[in-house]
C-alpha positions in Angstrom: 0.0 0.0 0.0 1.2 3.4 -1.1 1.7 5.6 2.1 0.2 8.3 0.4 -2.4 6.9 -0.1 -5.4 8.1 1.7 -7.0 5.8 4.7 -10.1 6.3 6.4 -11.7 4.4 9.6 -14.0 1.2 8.7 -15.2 -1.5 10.5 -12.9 -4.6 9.7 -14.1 -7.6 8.0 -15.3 -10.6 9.9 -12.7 -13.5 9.5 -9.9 -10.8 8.6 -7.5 -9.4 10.8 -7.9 -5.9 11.8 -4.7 -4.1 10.8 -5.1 -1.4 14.1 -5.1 -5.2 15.9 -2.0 -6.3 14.7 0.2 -2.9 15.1 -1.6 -2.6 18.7 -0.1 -6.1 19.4 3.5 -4.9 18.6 3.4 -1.6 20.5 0.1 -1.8 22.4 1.7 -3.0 25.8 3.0 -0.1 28.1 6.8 -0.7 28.5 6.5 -1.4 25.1 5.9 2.1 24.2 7.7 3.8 26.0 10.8 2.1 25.0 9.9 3.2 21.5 9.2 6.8 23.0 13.1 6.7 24.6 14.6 5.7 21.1 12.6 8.1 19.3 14.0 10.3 21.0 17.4 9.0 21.3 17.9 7.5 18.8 20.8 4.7 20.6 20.6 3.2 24.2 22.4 1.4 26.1 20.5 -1.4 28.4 21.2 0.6 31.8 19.8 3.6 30.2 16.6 1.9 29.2 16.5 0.1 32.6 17.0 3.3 34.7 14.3 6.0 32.4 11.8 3.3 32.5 11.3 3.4 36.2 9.4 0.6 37.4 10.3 -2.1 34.9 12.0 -5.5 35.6 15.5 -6.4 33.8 13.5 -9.7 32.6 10.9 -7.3 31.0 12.8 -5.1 29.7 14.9 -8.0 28.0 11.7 -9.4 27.0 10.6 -6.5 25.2 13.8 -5.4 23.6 13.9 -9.0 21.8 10.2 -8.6 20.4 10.9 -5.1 19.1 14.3 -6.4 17.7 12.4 -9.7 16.0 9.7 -6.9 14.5 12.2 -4.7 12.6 12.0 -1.9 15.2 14.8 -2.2 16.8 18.4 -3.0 16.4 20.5 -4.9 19.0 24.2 -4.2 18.1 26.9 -5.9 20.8 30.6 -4.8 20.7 33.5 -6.6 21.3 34.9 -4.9 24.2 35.3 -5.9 27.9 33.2 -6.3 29.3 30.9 -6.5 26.4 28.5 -3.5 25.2 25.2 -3.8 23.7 23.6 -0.5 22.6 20.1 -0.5 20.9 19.2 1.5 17.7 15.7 2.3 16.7 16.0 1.5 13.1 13.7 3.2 10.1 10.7 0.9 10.7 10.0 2.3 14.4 11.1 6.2 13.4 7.4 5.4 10.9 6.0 5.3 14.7 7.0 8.8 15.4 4.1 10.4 13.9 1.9 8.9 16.1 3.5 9.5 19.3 3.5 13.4 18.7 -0.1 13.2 17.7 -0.3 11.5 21.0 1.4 13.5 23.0 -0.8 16.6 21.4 -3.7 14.5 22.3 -2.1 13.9 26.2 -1.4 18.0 26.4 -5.2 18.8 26.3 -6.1 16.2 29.5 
């Protein structure tokens, strides 16, 4: 589908699944998002740096998440050789196509 292509709202089709299903499935959950939100905005983070803005999340959560973002495209996990061994995480061109939405969100978050 041609991005410029116009899209309007519709009901989905029984039987066929919803497209706002399937991208809510891949960014719908909380930490989720605002890991994307982080690497939006920073484009490259280390682990730590994720673990310590996210306040509240779990190492094992955080893991968890990072490797579903990275097995989606959104994400890119690049290790070093160094010791002791750095890992830094990239958001890659398929999540910066999620930025649009998270301004319109935030817009929509400054008027509550």
């Amino acid at each position: 589908m041609n991005q410029q292509e116009p899209l309007i709202l519709k009901r989905g089709t029984p039987g066929i699944p919803c497209v706002i299903g399937k991208a809510l499935e891949v960014i719908g959950n909380k930490w989720t998002f605002l890991i994307i939100r982080d690497l939006l905005v920073e484009q490259t983070l280390r682990f730590s740096e994720l673990l310590k803005s996210l306040e509240g999340i779990s190492p094992k959560t955080l893991s968890l998440r990072l490797k579903e973002l990275e097995e989606q495209g959104i994400v890119k996990r690049t290790i070093y050789a160094e010791v002791p061994p750095r890992v830094e995480y990239t958001i890659t061109d398929k999540g910066k196509q999620l930025e649009p939405v998270f301004i319109e969100l935030k817009r929509f978050g400054l008027t509550l």
